[in-house]
N, C-alpha and C positions, 0 to 999 in steps of 0.2 A: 524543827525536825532534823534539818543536818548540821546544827551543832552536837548533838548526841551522839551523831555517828562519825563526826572530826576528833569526839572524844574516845570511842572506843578505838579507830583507826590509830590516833596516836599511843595510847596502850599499850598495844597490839605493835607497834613499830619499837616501843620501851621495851617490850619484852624481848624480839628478837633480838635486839642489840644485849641487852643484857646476855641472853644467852649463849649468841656471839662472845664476848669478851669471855665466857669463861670457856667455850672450847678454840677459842685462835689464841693465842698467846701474842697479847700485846706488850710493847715495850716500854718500857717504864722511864720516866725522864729521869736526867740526871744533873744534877748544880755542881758546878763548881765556882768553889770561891776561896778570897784569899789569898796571900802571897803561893807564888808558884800553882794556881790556880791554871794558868796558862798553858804550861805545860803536862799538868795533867789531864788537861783537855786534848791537846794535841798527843799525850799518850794511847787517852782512851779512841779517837779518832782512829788512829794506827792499827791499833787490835781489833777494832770491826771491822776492817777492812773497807773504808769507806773511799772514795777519791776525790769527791767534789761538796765542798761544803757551801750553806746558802748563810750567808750574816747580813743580819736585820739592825738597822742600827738610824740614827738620828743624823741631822746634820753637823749639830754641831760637834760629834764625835770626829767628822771629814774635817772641821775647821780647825781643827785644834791639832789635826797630825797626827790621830790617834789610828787610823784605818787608814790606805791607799785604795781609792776610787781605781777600779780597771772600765 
């Protein structure tokens, strides 16, 4: 009996959100890659006007000198 209505609940939650995403306007990712890939990252950063960015990365990117741990 309450699996039927865990089923219509979540539905019922798919719907909202759907209908959500077509009136809030979400933002779309963006890739960059490639040479000078970099710097069109830190272009596109620039122009949204962002100020603090999160980078998600592995270790062995730290071991190798590729990032500076703060």
């Amino acid at each position: 009996m309450l699996f039927p209505l865990q089923v219509k609940a979540y539905k019922g939650v798919m719907s909202a959100i759907k209908l959500a995403t077509k009136i809030i306007p979400m933002p779309k990712p963006t890739l960059f890659s490639g040479a000078g890939a970099s710097l069109e990252l830190c272009d596109a950063i620039a122009q949204m006007g962002i100020k603090r960015v999160m980078v998600v990365t592995d270790s062995m990117l730290v071991k190798l000198g590729l990032l500076k741990v703060r």
